[in-house]
C-alpha positions as CSV (number, residue, x, y, z in Angstrom):
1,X,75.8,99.0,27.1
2,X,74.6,96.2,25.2
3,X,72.7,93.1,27.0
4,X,76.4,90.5,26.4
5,X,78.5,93.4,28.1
6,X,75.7,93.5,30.8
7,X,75.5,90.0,31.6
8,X,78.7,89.5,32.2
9,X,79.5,92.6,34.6
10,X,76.7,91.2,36.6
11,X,78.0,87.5,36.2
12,X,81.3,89.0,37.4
13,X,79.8,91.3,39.9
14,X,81.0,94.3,38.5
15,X,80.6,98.2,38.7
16,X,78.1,98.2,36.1
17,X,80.7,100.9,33.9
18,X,83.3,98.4,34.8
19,X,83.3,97.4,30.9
20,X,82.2,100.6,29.1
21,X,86.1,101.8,27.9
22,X,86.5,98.0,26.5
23,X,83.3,98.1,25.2
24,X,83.7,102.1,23.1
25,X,87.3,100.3,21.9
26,X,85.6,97.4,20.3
27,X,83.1,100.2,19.0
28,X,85.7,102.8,17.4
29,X,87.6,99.1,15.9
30,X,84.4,97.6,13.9
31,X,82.0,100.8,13.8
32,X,84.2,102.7,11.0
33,X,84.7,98.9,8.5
34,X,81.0,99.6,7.5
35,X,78.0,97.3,7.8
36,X,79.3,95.1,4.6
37,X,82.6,94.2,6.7
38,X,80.4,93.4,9.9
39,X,78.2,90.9,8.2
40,X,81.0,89.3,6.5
41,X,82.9,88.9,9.7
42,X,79.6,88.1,11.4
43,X,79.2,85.0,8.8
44,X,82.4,84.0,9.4
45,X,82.2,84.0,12.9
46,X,79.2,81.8,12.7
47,X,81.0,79.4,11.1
48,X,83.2,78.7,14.0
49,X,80.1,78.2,15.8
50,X,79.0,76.1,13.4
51,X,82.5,73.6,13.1
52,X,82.0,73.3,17.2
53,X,78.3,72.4,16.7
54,X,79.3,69.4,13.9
55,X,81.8,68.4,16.6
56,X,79.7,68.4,19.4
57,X,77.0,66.4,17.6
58,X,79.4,63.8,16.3
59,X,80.9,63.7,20.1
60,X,77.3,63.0,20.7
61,X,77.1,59.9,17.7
62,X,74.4,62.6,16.2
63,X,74.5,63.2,12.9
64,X,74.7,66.8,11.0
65,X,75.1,68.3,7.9
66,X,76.2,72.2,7.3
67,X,74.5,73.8,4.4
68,X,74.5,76.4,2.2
69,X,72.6,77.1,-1.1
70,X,69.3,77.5,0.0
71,X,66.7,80.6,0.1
72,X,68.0,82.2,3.1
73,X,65.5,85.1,2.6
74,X,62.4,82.5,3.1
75,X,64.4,81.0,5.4
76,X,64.6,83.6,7.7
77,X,60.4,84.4,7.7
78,X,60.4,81.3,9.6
79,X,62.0,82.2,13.2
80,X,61.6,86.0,12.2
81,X,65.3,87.3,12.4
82,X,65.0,90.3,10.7
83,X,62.3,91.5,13.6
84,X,66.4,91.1,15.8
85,X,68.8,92.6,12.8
86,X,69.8,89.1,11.7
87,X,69.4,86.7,8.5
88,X,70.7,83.1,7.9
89,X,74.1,81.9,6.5
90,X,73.9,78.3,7.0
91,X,71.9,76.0,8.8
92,X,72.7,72.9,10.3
93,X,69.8,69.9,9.9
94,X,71.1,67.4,12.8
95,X,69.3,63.9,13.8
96,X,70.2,60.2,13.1
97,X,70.0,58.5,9.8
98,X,67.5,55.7,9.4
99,X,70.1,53.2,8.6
100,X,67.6,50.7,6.8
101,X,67.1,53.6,4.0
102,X,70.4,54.4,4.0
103,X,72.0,53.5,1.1
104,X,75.3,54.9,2.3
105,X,76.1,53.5,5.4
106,X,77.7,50.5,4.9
107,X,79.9,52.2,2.0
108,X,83.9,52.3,2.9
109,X,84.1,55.7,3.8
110,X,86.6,57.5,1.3
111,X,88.8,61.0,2.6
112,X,91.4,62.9,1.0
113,X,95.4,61.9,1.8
114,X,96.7,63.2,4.5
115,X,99.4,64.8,2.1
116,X,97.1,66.1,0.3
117,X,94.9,67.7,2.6
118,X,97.7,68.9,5.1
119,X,100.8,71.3,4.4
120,X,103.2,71.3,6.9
121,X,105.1,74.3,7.4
């Protein structure tokens, strides 16, 4: 049983089984899509965790910027995922802005129309 599954039978205090049926479901459901299906749904997965994280940092008056387009391959020697199975799909750079260099700041900030943006159904 992997280490999640583990944790949270213990957390629950749990026959340590208690979760190995749920567990061979979620198995037989994402084992047969293939490993290209898992890392797509793995990347998009992290993206939820990444729109949480932008909101969590603004909540905070911290600033943060998602990104894409850079060498994720380089990027990932750094922390050493592939050592743990993983590689980078975005990062997210958060601090605060050095307001005296930043040209932007005072700028009215400029967002797409509601109507535009938004279909109601």
């Amino acid at each position: 049983m992997g280490d999640v599954f583990l944790r949270t039978v213990k957390e629950r205090g749990l026959a340590d089984n208690a979760m190995e049926a749920y567990q061979k479901r979620l198995w037989d459901l994402y084992e047969p899509l293939g490993r290209k299906w898992q890392s797509e749904h793995s990347a998009k997965q992290a993206y939820i965790a990444l729109g949480l994280a932008v909101a969590a940092a603004a909540e905070q008056k911290v600033d943060a910027t998602p990104m894409e387009g850079f060498d994720n391959a380089k990027m990932d020697e750094i922390p050493g995922l592939g050592k743990f199975g993983l590689k980078s799909v975005a990062i997210l750079p958060i601090g605060y802005r050095d307001e005296d260099r930043d040209w932007l700041v005072n700028l009215k900030k400029v967002c797409t129309l509601r109507e535009r943006f938004i279909t109601e159904l």
